[in-house]
N, C-alpha and C positions, 0 to 999 in steps of 0.2 A: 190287800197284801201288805203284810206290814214285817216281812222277815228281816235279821238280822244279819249284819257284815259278817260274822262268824257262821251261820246257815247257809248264806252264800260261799264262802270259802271250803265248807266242809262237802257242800252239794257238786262244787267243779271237780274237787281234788277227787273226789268218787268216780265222778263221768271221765275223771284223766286216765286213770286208774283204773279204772270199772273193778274198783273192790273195796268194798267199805272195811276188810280187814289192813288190806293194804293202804288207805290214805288215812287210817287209824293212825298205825303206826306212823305213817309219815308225818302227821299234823302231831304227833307221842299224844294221843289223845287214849283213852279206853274204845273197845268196840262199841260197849252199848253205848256210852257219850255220844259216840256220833252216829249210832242208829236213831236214840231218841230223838238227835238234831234234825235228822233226816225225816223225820216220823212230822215233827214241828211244822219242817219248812213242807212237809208235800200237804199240810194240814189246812194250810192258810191258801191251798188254793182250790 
Protein backbone atom coordinates (compact mmCIF):
# COMPACT_ATOMS: atom_id res chain seq x y z
CA UNK A 1 0.00 0.00 0.00
CA UNK A 2 1.83 2.76 -0.99
CA UNK A 3 -1.02 5.68 -1.51
CA UNK A 4 -0.77 9.21 -1.25
CA UNK A 5 -1.67 12.17 1.39
CA UNK A 6 -3.88 13.62 -1.53
CA UNK A 7 -5.65 9.94 -2.26
CA UNK A 8 -6.24 9.83 1.27
CA UNK A 9 -7.90 13.29 1.42
CA UNK A 10 -9.77 12.82 -1.66
CA UNK A 11 -11.13 9.17 -0.60
CA UNK A 12 -12.54 10.84 3.07
CA UNK A 13 -13.91 13.89 1.44
CA UNK A 14 -15.98 11.16 -0.83
CA UNK A 15 -17.17 8.97 2.13
CA UNK A 16 -18.01 12.58 3.87
CA UNK A 17 -19.91 13.44 1.28
CA UNK A 18 -20.74 10.32 -0.54
CA UNK A 19 -20.36 12.18 -3.84
CA UNK A 20 -17.46 12.28 -5.90
CA UNK A 21 -19.25 15.13 -7.82
CA UNK A 22 -19.72 16.92 -4.68
CA UNK A 23 -16.17 16.64 -2.82
CA UNK A 24 -14.90 17.55 -6.47
CA UNK A 25 -16.03 20.70 -6.17
CA UNK A 26 -15.36 21.04 -2.72
CA UNK A 27 -11.42 19.88 -2.77
CA UNK A 28 -12.12 22.71 -6.81
CA UNK A 29 -10.68 19.74 -8.14
CA UNK A 30 -12.20 18.41 -11.87
CA UNK A 31 -14.54 15.17 -11.44
CA UNK A 32 -12.43 12.91 -13.33
CA UNK A 33 -9.09 14.25 -11.26
CA UNK A 34 -10.67 12.77 -8.62
CA UNK A 35 -12.20 9.58 -10.03
CA UNK A 36 -8.81 8.71 -11.55
CA UNK A 37 -7.51 9.44 -7.85
CA UNK A 38 -10.14 7.22 -6.57
CA UNK A 39 -9.47 4.65 -9.39
CA UNK A 40 -5.48 4.83 -8.01
CA UNK A 41 -5.99 4.62 -4.45
CA UNK A 42 -8.76 1.51 -4.55
CA UNK A 43 -5.89 0.02 -7.06
CA UNK A 44 -3.23 -0.36 -4.54
CA UNK A 45 -5.31 -2.49 -2.53
Amino acid sequence: MNYTLNQLKIFLKIAELKSITKASESLHLTQPAVSIQLKNFQDQF
